[in-house]
C-alpha positions in Angstrom: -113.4 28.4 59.3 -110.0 27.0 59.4 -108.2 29.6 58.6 -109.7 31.6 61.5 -108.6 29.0 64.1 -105.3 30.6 64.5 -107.1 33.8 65.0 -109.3 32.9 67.5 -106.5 30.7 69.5 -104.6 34.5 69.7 -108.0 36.0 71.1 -108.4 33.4 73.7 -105.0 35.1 75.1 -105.3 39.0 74.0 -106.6 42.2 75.3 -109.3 44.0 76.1 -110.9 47.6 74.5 -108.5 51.0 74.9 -105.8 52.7 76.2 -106.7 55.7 78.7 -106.1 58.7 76.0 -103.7 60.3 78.0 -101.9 57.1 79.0 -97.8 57.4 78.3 -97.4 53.5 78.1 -99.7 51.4 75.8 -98.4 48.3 77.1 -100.6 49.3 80.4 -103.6 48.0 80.9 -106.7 50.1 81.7 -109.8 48.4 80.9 -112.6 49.2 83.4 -111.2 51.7 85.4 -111.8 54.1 82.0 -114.3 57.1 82.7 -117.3 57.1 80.4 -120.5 59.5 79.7 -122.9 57.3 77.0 -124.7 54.9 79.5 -126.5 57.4 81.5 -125.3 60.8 79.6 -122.8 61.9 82.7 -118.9 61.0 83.4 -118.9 57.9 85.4 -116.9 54.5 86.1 -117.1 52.2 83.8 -116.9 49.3 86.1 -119.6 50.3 87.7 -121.8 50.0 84.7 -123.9 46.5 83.9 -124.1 47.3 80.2 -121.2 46.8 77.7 -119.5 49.3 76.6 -116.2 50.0 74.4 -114.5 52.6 74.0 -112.4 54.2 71.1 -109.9 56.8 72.3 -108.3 59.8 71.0 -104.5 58.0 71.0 -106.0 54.7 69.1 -107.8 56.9 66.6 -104.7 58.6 65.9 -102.5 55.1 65.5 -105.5 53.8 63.1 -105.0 56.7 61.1 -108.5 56.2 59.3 -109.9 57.8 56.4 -113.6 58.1 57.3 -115.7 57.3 60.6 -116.7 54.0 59.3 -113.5 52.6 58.7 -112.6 53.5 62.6 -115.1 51.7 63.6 -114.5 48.6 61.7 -110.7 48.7 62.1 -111.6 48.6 66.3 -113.2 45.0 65.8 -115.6 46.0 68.1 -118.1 47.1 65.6 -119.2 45.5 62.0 -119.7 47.7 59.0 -121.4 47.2 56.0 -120.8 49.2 52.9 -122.9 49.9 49.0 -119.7 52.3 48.0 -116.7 53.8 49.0 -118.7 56.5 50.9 -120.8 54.5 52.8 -120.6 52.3 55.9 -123.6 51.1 58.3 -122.8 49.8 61.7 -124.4 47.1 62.7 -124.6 46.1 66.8 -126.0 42.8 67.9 -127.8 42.2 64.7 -129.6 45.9 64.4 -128.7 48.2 61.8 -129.4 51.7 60.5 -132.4 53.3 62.0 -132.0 50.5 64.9 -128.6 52.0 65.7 -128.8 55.7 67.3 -125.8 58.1 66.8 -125.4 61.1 68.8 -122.6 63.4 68.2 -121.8 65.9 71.8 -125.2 64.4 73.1 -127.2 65.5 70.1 -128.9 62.8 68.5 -128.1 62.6 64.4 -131.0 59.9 64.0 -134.2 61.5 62.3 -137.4 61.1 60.4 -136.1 59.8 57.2 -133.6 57.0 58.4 -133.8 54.1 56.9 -134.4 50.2 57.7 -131.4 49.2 55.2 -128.0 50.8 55.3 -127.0 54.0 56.0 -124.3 55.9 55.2 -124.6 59.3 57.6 -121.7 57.7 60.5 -119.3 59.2 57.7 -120.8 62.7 58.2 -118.6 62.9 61.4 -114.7 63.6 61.0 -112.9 61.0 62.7 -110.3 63.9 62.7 -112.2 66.0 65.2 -112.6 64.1 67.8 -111.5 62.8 71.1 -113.3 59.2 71.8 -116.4 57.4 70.9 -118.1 55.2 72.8 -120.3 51.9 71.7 -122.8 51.6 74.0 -124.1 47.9 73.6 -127.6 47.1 73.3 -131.0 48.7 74.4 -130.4 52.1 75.3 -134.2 53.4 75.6 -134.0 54.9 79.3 -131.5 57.6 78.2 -131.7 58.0 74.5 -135.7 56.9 73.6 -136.6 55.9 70.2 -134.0 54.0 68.3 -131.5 52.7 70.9 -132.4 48.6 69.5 -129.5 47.7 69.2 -127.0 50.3 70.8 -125.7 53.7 70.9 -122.2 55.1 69.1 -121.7 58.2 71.1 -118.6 60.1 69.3 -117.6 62.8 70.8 -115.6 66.1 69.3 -112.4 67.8 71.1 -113.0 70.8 73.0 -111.7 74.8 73.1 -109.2 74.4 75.9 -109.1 77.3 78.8 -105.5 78.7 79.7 -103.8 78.5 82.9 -101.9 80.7 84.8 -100.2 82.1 81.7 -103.0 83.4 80.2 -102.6 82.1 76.9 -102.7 79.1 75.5 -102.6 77.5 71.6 -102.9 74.0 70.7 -102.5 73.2 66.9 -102.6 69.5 65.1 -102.1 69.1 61.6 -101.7 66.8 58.8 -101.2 65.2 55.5 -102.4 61.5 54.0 -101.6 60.0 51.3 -102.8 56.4 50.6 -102.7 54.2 47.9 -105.6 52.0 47.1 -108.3 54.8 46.6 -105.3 57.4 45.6 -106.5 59.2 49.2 -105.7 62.9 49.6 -106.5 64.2 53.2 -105.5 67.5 54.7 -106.5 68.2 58.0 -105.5 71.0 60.6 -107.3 72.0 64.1 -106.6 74.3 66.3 -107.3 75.7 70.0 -107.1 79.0 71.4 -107.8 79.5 75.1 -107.8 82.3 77.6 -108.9 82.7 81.0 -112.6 82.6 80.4 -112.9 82.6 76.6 -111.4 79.5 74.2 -112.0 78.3 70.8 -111.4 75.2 69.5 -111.6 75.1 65.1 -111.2 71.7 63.2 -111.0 71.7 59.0 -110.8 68.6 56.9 -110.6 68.2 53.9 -110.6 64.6 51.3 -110.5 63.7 48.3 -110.9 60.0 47.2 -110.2 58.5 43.8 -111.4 55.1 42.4 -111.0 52.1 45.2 -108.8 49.6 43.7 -109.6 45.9 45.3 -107.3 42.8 46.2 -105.7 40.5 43.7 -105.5 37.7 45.6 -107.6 34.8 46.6 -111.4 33.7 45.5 -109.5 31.3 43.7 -112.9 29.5 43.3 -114.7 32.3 41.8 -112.2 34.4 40.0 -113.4 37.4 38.6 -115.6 37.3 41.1 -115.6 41.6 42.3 -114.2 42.8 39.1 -115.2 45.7 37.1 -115.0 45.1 33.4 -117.4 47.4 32.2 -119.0 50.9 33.0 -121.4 53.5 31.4 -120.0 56.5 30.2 -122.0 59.3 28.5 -119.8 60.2 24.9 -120.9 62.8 22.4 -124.2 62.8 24.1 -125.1 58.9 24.0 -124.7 56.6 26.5 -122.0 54.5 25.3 -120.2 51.0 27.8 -117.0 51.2 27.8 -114.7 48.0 29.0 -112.4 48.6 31.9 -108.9 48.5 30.9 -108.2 48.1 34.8 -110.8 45.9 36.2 -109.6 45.6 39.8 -109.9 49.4 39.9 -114.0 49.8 41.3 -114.9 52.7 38.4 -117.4 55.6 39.7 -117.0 54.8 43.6 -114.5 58.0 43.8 -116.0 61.4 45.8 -115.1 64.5 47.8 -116.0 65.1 51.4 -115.1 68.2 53.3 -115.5 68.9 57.2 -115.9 71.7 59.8 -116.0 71.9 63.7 -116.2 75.3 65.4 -116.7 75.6 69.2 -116.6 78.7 71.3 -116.1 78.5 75.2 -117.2 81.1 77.7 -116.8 79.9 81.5 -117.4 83.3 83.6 -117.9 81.8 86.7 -116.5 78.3 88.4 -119.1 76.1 88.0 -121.1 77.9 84.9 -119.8 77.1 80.9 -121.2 77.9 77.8 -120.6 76.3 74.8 -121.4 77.0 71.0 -121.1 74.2 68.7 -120.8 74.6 65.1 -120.2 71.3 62.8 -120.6 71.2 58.8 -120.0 68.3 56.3 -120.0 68.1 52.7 -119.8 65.6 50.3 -119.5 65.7 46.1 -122.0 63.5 44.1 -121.5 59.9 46.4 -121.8 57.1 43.2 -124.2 54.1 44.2 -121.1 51.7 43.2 -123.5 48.5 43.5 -126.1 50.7 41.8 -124.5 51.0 38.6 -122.5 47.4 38.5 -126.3 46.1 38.3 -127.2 44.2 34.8 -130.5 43.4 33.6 -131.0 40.9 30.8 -127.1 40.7 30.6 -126.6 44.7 30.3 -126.0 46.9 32.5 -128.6 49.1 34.1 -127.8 52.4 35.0 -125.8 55.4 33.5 -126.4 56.9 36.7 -127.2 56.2 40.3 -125.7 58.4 43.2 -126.1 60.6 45.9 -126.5 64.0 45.6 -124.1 66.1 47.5 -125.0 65.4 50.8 -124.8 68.0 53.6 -124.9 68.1 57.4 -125.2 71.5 59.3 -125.5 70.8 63.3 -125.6 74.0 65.7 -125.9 73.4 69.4 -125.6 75.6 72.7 -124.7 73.7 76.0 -125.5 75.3 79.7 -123.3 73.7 81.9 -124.1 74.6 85.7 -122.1 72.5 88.1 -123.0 73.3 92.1 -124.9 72.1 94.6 -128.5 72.5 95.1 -131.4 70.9 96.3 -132.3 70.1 92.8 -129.1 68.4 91.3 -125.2 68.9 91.0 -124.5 69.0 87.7 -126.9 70.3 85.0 -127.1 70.2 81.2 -129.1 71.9 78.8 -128.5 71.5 75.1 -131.2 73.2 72.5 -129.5 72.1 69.2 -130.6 72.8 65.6 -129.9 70.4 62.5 -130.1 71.1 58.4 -129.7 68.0 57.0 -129.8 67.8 52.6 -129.7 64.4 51.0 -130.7 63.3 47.4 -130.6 60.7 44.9 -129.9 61.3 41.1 -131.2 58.6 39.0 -131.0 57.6 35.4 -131.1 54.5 33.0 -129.0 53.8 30.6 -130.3 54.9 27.2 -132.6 57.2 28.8 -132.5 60.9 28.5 -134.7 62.4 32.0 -132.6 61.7 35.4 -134.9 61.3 38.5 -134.1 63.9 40.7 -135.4 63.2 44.5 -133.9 65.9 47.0 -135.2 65.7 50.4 -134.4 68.2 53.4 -135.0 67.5 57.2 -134.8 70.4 59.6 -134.7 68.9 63.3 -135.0 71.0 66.4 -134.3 69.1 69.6 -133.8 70.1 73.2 -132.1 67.8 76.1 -132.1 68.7 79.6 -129.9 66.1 81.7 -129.5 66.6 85.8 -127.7 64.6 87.7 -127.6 64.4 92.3 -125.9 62.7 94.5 -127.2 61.8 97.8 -125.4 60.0 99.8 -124.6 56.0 98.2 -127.8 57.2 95.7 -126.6 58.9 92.5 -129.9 60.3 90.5 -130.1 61.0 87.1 -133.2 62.5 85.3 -133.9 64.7 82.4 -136.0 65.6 79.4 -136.1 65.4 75.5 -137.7 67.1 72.8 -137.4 66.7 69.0 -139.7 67.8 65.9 -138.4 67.3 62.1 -140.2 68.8 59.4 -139.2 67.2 56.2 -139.2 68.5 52.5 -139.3 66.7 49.7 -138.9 67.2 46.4 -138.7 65.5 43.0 -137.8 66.6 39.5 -137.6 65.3 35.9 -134.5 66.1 34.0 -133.9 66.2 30.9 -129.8 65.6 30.6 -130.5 67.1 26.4 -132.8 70.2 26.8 -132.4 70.7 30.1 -136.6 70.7 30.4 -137.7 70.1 34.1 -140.9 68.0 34.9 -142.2 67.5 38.7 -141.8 63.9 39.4 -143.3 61.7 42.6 -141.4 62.6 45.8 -140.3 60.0 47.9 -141.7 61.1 50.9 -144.7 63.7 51.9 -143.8 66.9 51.4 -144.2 69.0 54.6 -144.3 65.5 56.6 -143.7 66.5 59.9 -142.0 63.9 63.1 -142.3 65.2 66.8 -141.0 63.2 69.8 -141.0 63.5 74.1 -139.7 62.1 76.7 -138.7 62.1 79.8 -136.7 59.4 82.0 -135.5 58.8 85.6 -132.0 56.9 86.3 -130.9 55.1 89.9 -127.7 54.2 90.9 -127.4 52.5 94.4 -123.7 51.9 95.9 -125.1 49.1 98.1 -121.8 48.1 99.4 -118.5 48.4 98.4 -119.0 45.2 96.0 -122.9 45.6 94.6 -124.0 48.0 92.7 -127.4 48.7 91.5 -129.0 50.4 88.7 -132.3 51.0 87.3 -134.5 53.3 85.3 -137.7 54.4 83.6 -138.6 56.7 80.2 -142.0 57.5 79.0 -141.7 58.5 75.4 -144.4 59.7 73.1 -144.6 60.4 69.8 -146.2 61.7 66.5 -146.2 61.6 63.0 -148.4 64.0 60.4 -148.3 63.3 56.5 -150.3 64.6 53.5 -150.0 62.9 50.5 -150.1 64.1 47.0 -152.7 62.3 44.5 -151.0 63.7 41.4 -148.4 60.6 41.6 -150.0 58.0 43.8 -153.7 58.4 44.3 -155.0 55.6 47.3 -158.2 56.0 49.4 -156.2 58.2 52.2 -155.1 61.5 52.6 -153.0 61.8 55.4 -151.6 60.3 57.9 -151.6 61.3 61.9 -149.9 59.0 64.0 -149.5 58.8 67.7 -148.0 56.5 69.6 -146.2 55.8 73.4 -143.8 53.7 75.5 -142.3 52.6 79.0 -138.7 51.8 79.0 -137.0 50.5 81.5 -133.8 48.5 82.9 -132.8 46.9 85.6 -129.1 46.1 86.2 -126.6 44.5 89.2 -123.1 44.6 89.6 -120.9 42.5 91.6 -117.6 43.4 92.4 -116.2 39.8 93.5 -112.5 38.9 95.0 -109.2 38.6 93.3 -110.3 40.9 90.5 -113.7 39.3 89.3 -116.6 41.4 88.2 -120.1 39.8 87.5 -122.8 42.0 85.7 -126.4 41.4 84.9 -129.2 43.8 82.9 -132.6 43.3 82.0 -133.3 46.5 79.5 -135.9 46.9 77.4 -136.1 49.3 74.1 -138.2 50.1 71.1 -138.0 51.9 67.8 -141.2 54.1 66.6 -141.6 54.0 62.7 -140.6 57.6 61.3 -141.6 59.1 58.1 -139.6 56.5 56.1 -141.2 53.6 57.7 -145.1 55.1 57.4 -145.2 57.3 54.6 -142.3 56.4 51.8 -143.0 55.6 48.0 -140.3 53.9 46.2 -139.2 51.6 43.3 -137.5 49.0 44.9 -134.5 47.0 43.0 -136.6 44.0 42.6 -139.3 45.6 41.0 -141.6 46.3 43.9 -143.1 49.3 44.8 -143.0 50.6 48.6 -146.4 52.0 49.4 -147.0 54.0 52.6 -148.8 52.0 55.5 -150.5 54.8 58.3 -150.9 51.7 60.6 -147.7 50.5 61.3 -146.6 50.5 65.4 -143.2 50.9 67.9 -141.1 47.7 67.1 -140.1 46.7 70.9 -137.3 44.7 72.4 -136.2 43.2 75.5 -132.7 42.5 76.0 -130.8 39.9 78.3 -127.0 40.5 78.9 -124.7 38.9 81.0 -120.7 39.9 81.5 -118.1 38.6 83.7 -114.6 39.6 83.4 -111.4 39.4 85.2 -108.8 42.5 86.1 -105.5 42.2 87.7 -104.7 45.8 87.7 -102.1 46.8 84.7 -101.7 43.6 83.4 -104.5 41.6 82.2 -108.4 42.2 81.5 -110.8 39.0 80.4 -114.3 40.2 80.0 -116.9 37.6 77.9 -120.8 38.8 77.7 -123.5 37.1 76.5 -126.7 38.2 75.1 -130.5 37.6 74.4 -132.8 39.9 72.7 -136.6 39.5 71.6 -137.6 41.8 69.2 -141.5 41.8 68.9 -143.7 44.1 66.4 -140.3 43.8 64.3 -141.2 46.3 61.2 -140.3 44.5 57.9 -141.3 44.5 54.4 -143.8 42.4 53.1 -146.9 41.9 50.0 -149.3 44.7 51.3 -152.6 45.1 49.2 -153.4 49.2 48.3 -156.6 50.6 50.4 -158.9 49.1 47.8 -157.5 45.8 48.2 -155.7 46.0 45.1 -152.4 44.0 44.9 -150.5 46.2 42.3 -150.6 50.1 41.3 -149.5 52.5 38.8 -146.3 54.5 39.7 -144.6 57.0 37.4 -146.7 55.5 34.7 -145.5 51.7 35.6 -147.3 49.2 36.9 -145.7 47.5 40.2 -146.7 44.7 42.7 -147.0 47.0 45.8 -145.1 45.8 49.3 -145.0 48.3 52.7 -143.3 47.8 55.7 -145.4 45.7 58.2 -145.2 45.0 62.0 -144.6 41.4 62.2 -144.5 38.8 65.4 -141.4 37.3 66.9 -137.3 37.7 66.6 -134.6 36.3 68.8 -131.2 37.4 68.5 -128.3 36.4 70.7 -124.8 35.9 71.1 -121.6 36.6 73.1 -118.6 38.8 72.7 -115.4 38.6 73.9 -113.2 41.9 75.0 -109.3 40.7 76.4 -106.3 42.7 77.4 -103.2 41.4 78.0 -99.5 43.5 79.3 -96.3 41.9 78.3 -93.0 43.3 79.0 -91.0 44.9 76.6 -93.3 47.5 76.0 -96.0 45.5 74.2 -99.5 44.4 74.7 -102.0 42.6 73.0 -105.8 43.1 72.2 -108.3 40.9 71.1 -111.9 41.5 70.2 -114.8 37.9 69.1 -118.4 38.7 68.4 -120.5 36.0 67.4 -124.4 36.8 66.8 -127.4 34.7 65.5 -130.9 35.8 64.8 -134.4 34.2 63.8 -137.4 35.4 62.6 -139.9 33.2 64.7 -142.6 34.1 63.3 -141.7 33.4 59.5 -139.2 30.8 61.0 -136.3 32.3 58.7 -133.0 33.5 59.0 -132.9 37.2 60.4 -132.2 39.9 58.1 -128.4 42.0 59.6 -126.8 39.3 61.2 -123.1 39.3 61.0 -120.9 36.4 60.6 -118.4 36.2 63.5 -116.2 38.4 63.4 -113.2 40.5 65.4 -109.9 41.3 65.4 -106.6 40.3 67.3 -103.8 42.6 67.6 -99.6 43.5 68.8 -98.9 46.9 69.9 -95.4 47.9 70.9 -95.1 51.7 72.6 -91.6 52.8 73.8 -90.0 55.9 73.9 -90.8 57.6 70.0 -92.2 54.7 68.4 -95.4 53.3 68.4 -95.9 49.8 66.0 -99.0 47.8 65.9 -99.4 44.5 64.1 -103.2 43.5 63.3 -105.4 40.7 62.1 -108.5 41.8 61.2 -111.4 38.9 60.5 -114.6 37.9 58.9 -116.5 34.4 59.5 -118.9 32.7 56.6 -121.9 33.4 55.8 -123.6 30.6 53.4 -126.6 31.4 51.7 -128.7 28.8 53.6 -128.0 32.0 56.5 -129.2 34.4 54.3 -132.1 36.7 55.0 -135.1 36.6 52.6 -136.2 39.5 53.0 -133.5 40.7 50.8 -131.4 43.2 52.9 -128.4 41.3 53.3 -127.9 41.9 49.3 -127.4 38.1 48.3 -127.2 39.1 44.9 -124.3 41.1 45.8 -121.8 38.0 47.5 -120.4 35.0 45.3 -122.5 31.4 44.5 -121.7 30.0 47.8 -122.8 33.5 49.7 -120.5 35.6 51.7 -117.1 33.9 52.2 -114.8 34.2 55.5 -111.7 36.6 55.1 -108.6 37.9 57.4 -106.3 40.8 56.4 -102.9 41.8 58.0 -102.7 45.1 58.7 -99.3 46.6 60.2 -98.7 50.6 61.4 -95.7 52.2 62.5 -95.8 56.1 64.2 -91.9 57.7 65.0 -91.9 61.1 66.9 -89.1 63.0 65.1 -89.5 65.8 67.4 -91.8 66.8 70.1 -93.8 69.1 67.2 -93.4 66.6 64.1 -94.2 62.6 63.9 -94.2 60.6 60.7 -96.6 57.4 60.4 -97.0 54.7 57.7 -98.9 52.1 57.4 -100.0 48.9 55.4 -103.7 47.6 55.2 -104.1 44.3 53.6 -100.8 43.5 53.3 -101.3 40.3 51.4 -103.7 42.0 48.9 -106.6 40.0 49.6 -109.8 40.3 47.4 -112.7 40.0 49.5 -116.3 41.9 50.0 -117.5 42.5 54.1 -121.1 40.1 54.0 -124.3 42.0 52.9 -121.9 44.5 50.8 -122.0 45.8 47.3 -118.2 46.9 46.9 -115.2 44.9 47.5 -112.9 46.0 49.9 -109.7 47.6 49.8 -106.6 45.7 48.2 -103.6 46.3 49.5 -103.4 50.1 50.5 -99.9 51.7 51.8 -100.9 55.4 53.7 -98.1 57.8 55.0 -99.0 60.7 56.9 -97.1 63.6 57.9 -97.8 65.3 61.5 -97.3 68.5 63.2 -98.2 69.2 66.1 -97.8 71.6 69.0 
């Protein structure tokens, strides 16, 4: 920890979240006077709102100048992200991660029945291109969102088609070109918006290409070698054959393609009536499992191949907007939506000649309906949601020589189907000018149906039909005290209903257990305990610290589970394997405190800092909490004046020893050195100039001192040293 102490002595005197995105001054302070929509799903203060939330604007995205969605999340500080390749990255908020963690993309939940308990990689499915802010809504989220919402919301939302004025024309473009070193990154991107007096369009196209990530030089002085590739499979003149890495710091097989579309059409006939169509599309090449096929057995290595299939995302939504005054509501939002989502993973040992093939498609058809009224110092918001995902899945036996096909065991149910309601009921009470209340309820219910197939896994049931329920609610106060103080308190509770993954999934795991479904498995719940104060003076300075307490109870985990019969082992793809299923279990505490500050200097600069410091038990097991991050945030000098924009960043990692580790095996031990994960900083500096009001040149240099480290409970080192330059047109 000693070489964070400098770090943290610069957070105790830097800023707070984001910039207003249309702000002309970065050295101005905003901080809770920002407008946000992802507490109770409509546009209000964020000062006036007991939960934490952060907030990532369009201006910051555009300094960060990231490649993917996870790697803006990460480089905010605000948010930790764990990676198993290049095209990967799981967020993890207080101490929940994947399936605890909702995303929603323009109020359409991406969630759905086959996200997993481990680490996801779908955040990257969303261009961080395309879009105009995200918001990290902290902690239980249940009364708006439902299912899922353990550990908090990231709301990213896309630009929109822009009307015209009085002209009656209008045409917004943004283009560009990146180039960056460390993965060889290719990005083109180019959006544009066409608006008239009722009718706009708004079109966004990226498209990447990453090579190889090369990691840092530098450091691990006590392990060296420690992240280095120095061998990899590669299939010549039709054998598998190992080849030795002439370039070891260069991760082989963790290069892949991803393209990205966002079409939205605008119709506004009427004041106070919009229609929106929202068209989104993302595509990935092959995604190579880079921990995957660095794994050895008996001192060779494993796998000739391990990756995702190409991945796809198809997301196509309608939004009625009707804003007008009735006796029902003021503003009201309906948004059917429909989602086609293909994922697969392509297996195959080395030596071996048939390559598991499991492909599995989820269609999900959801509808929210969202109202909101104000009467009087009494602001209601209420509203309805339905989902149903019907998931196919499929498995196949290749043979990479004769190309024969054999059906194989799918990893889920095929024709398993996931249906979810709810409804819920906000308050917001303006008791005076310096309390504010707010409270809600949500009654959720939910199903599940499944029908296995005996010709892989024969067991003593059939099928599975699931049904379970829940009441959310919070409760939250906010005081506006004197000389710029703000006090805030919530009491929330939250749960997460086990999906098709959780009840009904059959898989090899790496240690040589086999997941076996379990049709009795209930919601894991959680109450959450947070605490903020802060302190604004207006423009200059923002101090915000919030603690929090969450118990988890009915946390679903894996664990030894016995077959139907009582039998303690089975026979899987013609191995035999000691069988495990995800459980409900008793008690988990997490908790913690963050710390947001903002701080205006003259000369046109400002600083930021960001601390997050979590810890989590299982009290049941009495063991160390699988997801917990080590402390970790960011500190950071921005200079805005005139045409330049410069930014000078520190972002940070605590320790994590193995005595911290999880046993449960999530956090990838195997994965981080002898002594477990080790505490890290990188530099990071970034420079825009605004040649002309149409064309702006940025540069930038990540990990300037070329730092070899890998983020805890990862399976790739990070980037080394990475120099980007982009080239920007804009008008």
């Amino acid at each position: 920890m000693k070489h964070l102490l400098p770090v943290t002595v610069a957070i105790l005197v830097s800023p707070y979240c984001c910039a207003q995105q249309f702000t002309p001054d970065s050295s101005r302070v905003v901080g809770l006077s920002e407008v946000v929509v992802s507490a109770n799903r409509i546009r209000e203060q964020k000062k006036d709102i007991p939960q934490q939330i952060d907030v990532l604007t369009a201006r910051q995205l555009r300094l960060h100048n990231p490649a993917t969605m996870a790697d803006a999340l990460q480089n905010s500080g605000w948010v930790f992200v764990q990676k198993s390749q290049q095209g990967g990255g799981s967020p993890v908020l207080r101490g929940f991660e994947a399936n605890k963690v909702l995303l929603v993309v323009d109020g359409v939940r991406l969630n759905n029945a086959i996200y997993r308990a481990g680490h996801l990689q779908n955040i990257l499915s969303v261009d961080a291109n395309s879009l105009e802010r995200v918001e990290i809504l902290n902690g239980a989220g249940a009364v708006p969102y439902g299912s899922d919402a353990l550990g908090g919301v990231v709301s990213l939302y896309t630009k929109s088609p822009r009307l015209a004025d009085s002209t009656g024309f209008t045409v917004h473009t943004t283009n560009l070109l990146r180039y960056a070193t460390a993965a060889r990154e290719k990005t083109a991107h180019t959006d544009f918006s066409l608006g008239w007096g009722r009718w706009a369009s708004f079109t966004s196209l990226t498209a990447t290409d990453f090579d190889d990530l090369r990691k840092g030089r530098n450091g691990l002085s006590d392990y060296p070698g420690f992240g280095e590739v120095k061998q990899y499979v590669a299939r010549q003149h039709g054998q598998d054959v190992v080849v030795a890495n002439d370039e070891p710091n260069r991760q082989k097989f963790s290069g892949y393609r991803q393209l990205d579309l966002v079409q939205k059409v605008l119709f506004q006939p009427r004041a106070g009536q919009r229609h929106l169509l929202n068209l989104q599309l993302s595509a990935t090449s092959r995604v190579p499992r880079f921990d995957r096929l660095q794994t050895y057995r008996n001192g060779a290595l494993r796998w000739a191949e391990w990756s995702y299939g190409p991945q796809q995302r198809l997301l196509a939504s309608y939004q009625l907007e009707l804003t007008r005054s009735s006796g029902l509501f003021d503003v009201l939002r309906l948004t059917p939506a429909v989602q086609a989502v293909a994922e697969s993973r392509l297996v195959r040992e080395f030596g071996k000649e048939r390559r598991d093939e499991n492909t599995e498609k989820v269609r999900v058809l959801s509808t929210n309906l969202d109202l909101f009224k104000n009467i009087g110092r009494h602001e209601l918001r209420y509203g309805a949601e339905l989902t149903h995902n019907k998931v196919r899945s499929l498995g196949e036996g290749v043979n990479v020589v004769t190309g024969t096909v054999v059906p194989i065991a799918t990893r889920y149910p095929n024709g398993a189907t996931y249906a979810t309601a709810g409804v819920y009921a906000a308050h917001h009470w303006e008791i005076n000018e310096h309390l504010i209340l707010s409270d809600g309820l949500r009654y959720s219910g939910v199903r599940t149906k499944a029908a296995f197939d005996p010709r892989f896994f024969d067991t003593q049931y059939r099928a599975v039909n699931q049904r379970s329920s829940s009441l959310d609610g919070n409760v939250g106060l906010v005081a506006l005290l004197p000389a710029g103080l703000r006090l805030s308190g919530l009491v929330a509770t939250g749960f997460r209903n086990p999906n098709v993954d959780d009840i009904n999934k059959t898989f090899e795991q790496t240690n040589g257990t086999l997941i076996v479904p379990n049709p009795g498995l209930q919601p894991e719940r959680v109450v959450n305990y947070e605490a903020q104060l802060s302190e604004t003076i207006q423009d200059r300075l923002l101090v915000s610290v919030t603690g929090f307490y969450t118990n988890l109870r009915d946390a679903l985990v894996v664990r030894p589970f016995p077959t139907p019969d009582g039998q303690t082992t089975a026979t899987y793809n013609g191995r035999t394997y000691t069988t495990v299923a995800t459980v409900n279990t008793g008690q988990a505490r997490i908790q913690g405190v963050s710390a947001r500050t903002q701080l205006a200097l003259p000369a046109h600069l400002r600083l930021d800092g960001t601390l997050t410091y979590t810890q989590g038990r299982d009290l049941t097991a009495d063991v160390p909490l699988d997801h917990i991050a080590p402390v970790y945030g960011r500190a950071a000098l921005t200079y805005q004046h005139r045409r330049v924009t410069a930014e000078g960043a520190v972002l940070f990692n605590g320790r994590k020893r193995v005595s911290e580790y999880s046993p449960s095996g999530e956090d990838n031990l195997p994965q981080a050195t002898p002594a477990g994960a080790l505490g890290w900083s990188t530099l990071n500096l970034r420079t825009s100039y605004q040649l002309t009001p149409r064309w702006a040149v940025q540069a930038g240099l990540e990990n300037l001192l070329d730092t070899s480290y890998r983020v805890f409970a990862s399976g790739i080192s990070a980037s080394g040293r990475n120099l980007f330059v982009t080239v920007r047109f804009e008008r």
